[in-house]
N, C-alpha and C positions, 0 to 999 in steps of 0.2 A: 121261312128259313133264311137267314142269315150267315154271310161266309169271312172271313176273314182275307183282304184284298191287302197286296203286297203293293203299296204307291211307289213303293222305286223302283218298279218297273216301269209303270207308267211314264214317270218324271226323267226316266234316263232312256227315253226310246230314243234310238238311232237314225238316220236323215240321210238322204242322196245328194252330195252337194249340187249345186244351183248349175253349173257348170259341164255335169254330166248329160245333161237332159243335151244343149246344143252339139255334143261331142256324136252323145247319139242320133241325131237329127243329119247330123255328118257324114256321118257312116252309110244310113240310109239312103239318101242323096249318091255317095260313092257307089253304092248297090245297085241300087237304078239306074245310074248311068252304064254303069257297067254292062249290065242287063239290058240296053240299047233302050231304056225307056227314057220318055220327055221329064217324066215328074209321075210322083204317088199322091195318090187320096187315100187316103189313111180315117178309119170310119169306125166308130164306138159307138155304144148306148152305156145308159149311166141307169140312172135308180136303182131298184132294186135289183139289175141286171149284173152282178156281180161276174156271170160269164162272158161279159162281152167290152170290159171299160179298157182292156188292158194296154192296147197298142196305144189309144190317143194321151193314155195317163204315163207309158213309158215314154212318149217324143215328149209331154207338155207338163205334167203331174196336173192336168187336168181333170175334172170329173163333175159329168153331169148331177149332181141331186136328187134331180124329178126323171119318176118311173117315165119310162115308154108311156106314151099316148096315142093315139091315132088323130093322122091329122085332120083338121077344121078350117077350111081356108073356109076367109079371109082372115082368121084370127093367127095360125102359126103351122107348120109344115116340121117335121122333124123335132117335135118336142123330146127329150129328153136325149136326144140324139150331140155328138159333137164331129166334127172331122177336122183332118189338118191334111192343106195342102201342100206338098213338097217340090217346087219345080227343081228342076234340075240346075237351071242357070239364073233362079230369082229367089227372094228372100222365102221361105215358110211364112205360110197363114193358119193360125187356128180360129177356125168357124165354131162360135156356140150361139145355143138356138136363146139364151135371156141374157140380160146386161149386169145380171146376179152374180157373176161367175169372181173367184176367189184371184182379186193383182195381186195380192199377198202372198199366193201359191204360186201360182200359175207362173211358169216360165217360158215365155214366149213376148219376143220383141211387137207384132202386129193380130193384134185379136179382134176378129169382127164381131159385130151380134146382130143375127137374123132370126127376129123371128118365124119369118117363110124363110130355111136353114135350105134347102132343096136351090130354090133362087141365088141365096147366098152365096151357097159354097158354087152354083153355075157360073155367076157373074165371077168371083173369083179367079176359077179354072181361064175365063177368057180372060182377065184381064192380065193375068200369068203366060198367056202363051200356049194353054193346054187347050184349046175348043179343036185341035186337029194333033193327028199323029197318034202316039202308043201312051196312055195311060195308064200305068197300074194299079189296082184295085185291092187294098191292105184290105184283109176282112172282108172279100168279098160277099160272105153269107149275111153279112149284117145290112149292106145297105139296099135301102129300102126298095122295092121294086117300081113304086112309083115313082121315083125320082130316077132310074135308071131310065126309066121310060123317059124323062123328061129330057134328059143329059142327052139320049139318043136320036130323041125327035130334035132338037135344038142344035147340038153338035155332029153333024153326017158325018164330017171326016175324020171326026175321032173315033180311036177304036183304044174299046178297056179289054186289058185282061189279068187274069189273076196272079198278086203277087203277096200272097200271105206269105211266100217263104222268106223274101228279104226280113220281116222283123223277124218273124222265127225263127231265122238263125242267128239272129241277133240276140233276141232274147233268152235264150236257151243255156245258155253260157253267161252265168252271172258275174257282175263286177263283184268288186273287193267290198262296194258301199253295200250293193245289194247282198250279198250273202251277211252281212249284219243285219242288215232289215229281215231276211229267211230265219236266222238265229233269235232274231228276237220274235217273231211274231210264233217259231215254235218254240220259246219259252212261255209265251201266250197262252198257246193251244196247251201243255203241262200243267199249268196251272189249272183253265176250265176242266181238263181231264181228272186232274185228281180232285178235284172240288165233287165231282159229281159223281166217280166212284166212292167217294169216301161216302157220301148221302146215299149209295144202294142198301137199300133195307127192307125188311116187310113189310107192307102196306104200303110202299112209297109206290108212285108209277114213273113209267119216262116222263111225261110231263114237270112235273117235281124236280127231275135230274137236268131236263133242257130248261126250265125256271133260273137255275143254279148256274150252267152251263151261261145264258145271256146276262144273268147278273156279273158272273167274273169277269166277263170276253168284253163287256161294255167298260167297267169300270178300269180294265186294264188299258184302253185303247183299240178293240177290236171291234170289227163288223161280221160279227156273225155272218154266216149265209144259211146253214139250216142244223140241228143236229138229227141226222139219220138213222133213227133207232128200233130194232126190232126185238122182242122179248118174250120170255117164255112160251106159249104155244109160238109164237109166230117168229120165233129166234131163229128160224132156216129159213127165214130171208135176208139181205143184206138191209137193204133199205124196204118198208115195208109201206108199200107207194099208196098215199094217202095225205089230206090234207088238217090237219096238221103231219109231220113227217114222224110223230110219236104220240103215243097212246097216254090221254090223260083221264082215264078214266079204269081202267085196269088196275087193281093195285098188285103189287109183287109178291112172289108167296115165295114159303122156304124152297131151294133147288132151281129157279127159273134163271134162264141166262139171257144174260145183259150187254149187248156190244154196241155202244155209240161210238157213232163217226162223225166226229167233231171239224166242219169245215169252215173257211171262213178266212176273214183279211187284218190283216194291223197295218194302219198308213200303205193298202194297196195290195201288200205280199200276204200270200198266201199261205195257210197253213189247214193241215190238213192229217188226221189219225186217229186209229180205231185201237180199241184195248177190249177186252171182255172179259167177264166176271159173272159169278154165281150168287144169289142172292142166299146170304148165310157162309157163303165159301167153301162149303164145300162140293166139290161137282161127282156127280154119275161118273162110272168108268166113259162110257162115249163123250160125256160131256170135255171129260180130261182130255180125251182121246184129240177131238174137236181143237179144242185150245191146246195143247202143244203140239198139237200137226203145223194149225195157223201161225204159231207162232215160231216154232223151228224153219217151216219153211220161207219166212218171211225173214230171220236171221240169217238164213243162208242167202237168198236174192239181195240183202244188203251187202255183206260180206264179198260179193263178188261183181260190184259196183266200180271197177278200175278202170282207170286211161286206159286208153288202147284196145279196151275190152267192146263188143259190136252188143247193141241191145236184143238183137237175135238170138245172141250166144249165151249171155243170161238168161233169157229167157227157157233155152233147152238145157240150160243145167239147173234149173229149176225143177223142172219136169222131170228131169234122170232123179235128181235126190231126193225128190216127192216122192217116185214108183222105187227106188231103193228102198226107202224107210216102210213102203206101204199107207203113205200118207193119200187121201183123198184117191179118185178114178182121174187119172193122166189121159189127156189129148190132145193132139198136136196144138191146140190152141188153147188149152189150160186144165184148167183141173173142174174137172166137171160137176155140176151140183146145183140145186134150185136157186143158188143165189151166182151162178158162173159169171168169171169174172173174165173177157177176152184178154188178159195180159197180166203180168205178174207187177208193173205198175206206170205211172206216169209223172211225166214233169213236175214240177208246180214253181211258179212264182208269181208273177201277175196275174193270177189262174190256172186251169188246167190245162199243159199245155207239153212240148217234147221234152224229153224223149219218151217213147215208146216202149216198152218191156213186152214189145210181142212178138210171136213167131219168126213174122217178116221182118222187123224193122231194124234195118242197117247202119242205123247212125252209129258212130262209133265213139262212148265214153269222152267227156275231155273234164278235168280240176273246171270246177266251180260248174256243173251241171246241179240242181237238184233234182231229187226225184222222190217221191214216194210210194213208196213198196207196199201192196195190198194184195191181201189174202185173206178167202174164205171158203172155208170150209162145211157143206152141208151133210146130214146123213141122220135116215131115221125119224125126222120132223127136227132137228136139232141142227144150226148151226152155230157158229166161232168165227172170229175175224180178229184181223191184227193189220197194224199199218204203222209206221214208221217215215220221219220225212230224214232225207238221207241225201250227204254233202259227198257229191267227189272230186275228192284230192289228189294231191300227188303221190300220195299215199295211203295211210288206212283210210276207208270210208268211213265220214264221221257222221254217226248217227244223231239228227239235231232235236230227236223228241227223246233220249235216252233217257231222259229225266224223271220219268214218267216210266215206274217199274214194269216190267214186261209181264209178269205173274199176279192178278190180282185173285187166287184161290189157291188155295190150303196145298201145299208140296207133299202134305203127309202120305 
C-alpha cells in the first residue's frame, strides 16, 4: 500500500533558534541558584527511549542514537546515556558516552566524550566544584543506580537531591519557537491519522494501518514511538498490551471498531491523538453511544482549557458534564471502564509531561501550555476514544489536531 506524502511539509519544518537553547541553560542556572543549589546534573537516555531524551535535548538539542545498553566495563559505562552539568558559577558541560555526537546540532560551547560516561561526568562534577555541597538531580528516575553509587562512595560531602521541578516548570510553558514545532509535528500526526483511517477496510488489520501510519510519520520527518491500537473484539481496551502494540494478523470485518493512538516526535516535539472509526461506517447504537460520549466529552475538557483556569477544576467539570449527559460511570478520579484512564489529559512536548488534568492537580492554566485531552470510554466489550493535542491562549483554546475531522462514521 502506497500513500500520497505531502513534501512541503517536510521541506518547511520549523526550528528553535540556536540562541534559545543558552537562554534556557540561563534560566536553569537562575533556578538553582535560587533553589540554594551548587549546580544541576541534568540526565537523559536516548535510543529507542523516547520517554526519557527530553531534558538534556531541551538545555543542548542533543540526542543519543544508541538504545540503552547495560554496562561492560572496561569497554563503556553509560551507553546510550548523556547528561549536562550546570554549575552555578562555571561554564555548562555536556557529557556523551561516543565521539559520534551531531557539532552541526548540538548546541553547547564544551562537550566531552566518555566512554565510561559514569567517570566522565564524576571527574567533571569535581573539576566544576560540585564533589561537595547540594547537587540537584534533573531526572532523578533515570540516572543509573550504579553510578549514584559511585558518585556517593567517591563524593561523601556531597549531598544530591531531586530537582525535576526546575526544568518542569520551565518546560511546560512553551516558547513562541516551540509552539510552532507542537503545530507542526501536530500537522504531522493529521496527516499519519487520516492516511490510516482512510485505509480502514475489510480484510485490512491494524498492522496494515500502523505499516501506513510509519510510512507517512517517516517520510514527513517524524519518529514514530508506537501506534496503540485495539479492535474489534478487543476495542474496550485502550492500548491492548502486547508486542507488537497492534494485531497483524486479524483481519477487519464489517461493524468492528477501530481507535489508533498515534504517538510519536518530529525534530523532538511531541505529538500525540486518537480518533475512532467503524469498519464500513456505520456503528451499533452503543457503538455511537461510545464515540460521541468520547468525543463530546473530550470537546468540552478542551473548551475549557483557560488562563487562570486550575487543572483540578477541569478536571471536575469534566466529570459534572460526563454524569449530566449520562456519558460513561463518573469517579472522583475519572470515568471508569476496562480501559480507565486517571485524568482527563496530559502535557506534551518534549514528551509526556505537565500539566495534569487530575482530581488533584493545582497547576494553574498559563498561554502557551500544551496539553492533550484523552478520553475513553468502555461498555459491554466495546470501547471508543478521542484525544485532541490542545494550545492555550490568551483566548479560545486552539485545537492543533483540528484537522483531522472529529466523526469518522456515518451521522445518519
Amino acid at each position: 500500500m502506497s500513500v500520497a506524502i505531502p513534501g512541503q511539509m517536510r521541506d518547511n519544518a520549523p526550528a528553535i533558534p540556536r540562541d534559545e537553547y543558552g537562554a534556557r541553560r540561563e534560566r536553569a542556572v537562575n533556578a538553582a541558584r535560587e533553589a540554594g543549589l551548587d549546580g544541576l546534573l541534568v540526565w537523559s537516555i536516548g535510543g529507542s527511549r523516547l520517554d526519557s531524551f527530553g531534558d538534556v535535548f531541551y538545555l543542548t538539542n542533543h540526542y543519543a542514537t544508541e538504545s540503552k545498553t547495560y554496562n561492560l566495563r572496561p569497554h563503556w559505562t553509560g551507553f546510550g546515556h548523556a547528561a549536562v552539568v550546570l554549575p552555578v558559577d562555571e561554564e555548562p558541560v555536556l557529557l556523551v558516552h561516543k565521539p559520534d555526537w551531531r557539532d552541526d546540532v548540538v548546541v553547547m560551547e564544551d562537550v566531552r566524550v566518555s566512554a565510561d560516561l559514569y567517570t566522565g561526568v564524576a571527574d567533571c562534577l569535581q573539576e566544576k566544584g560540585l564533589s561537595e555541597g547540594r547537587l540537584g538531580l534533573v531526572r532523578e528516575e533515570y540516572v543509573p543506580l550504579p553510578f549514584h553509587r559511585e558518585l556517593s562512595k567517591r563524593f561523601t560531602q556531597l549531598r544530591t537531591e531531586p530537582a525535576d521541578d526546575i526544568l518542569e516548570r520551565m518546560r511546560v510553558v512553551k516558547s513562541p519557537a516551540e509552539i510552532e514545532m507542537m503545530r507542526h509535528a501536530s500537522a504531522v500526526s493529521v496527516e499519519v491519522m487520516n492516511a490510516m483511517l482512510d485505509a480502514v477496510a475489510v480484510g485490512r488489520t491494524d498492522g496494515d494501518l500502523a505499516a501506513i501510519g510509519f510510512q507517512v510519520a517517516t517520510s514527513l520527518g517524524g519518529t514514530p514511538w508506537d501506534f496503540g491500537m485495539a479492535s474489534g473484539p478487543q476495542s474496550d481496551h485502550m492500548w491492548w498490551s502486547r508486542l507488537p502494540a497492534f494485531d497483524t494478523s486479524r483481519p477487519y470485518a464489517p461493524g468492528d471498531l477501530v481507535h489508533p493512538d498515534v504517538y510519536g516526535c518530529v525534530n523532538g516535539y511531541f505529538y500525540d491523538f486518537v480518533r475512532s472509526t467503524v469498519v464500513g461506517g456505520e456503528p451499533s447504537p452503543k457503538q455511537r453511544e461510545l464515540m460521541e460520549g468520547s468525543l463530546a466529552v473530550a470537546q468540552f475538557v478542551s473548551a475549557s482549557l483557560r488562563p487562570g483556569v486550575r487543572c483540578c477544576d477541569v478536571h471536575s467539570a469534566g466529570l459534572r458534564f460526563a454524569a449530566e449527559h449520562g456519558i460513561g460511570s463518573a469517579q472522583e478520579d475519572g470515568i471508569v471502564g476496562r480501559a480507565t484512564l486517571p485524568f482527563f489529559g496530559h502535557g506534551i512536548g518534549l514528551g509526556f509531561e505537565g500539566p495534569w488534568l487530575t482530581f488533584d492537580h493545582e497547576t494553574v492554566l498559563e498561554p502557551g501550555m500544551t496539553v492533550a485531552v484523552e478520553i475513553c470510554l468502555t461498555a459491554d466489550g466495546i470501547g471508543a476514544a478521542h484525544e485532541d493535542t490542545v494550545l492555550v491562549t490568551d483566548g479560545e483554546p486552539e485545537v492543533m489536531t483540528a484537522a483531522c475531522k472529529p466523526r469518522w462514521w456515518s451521522q445518519a
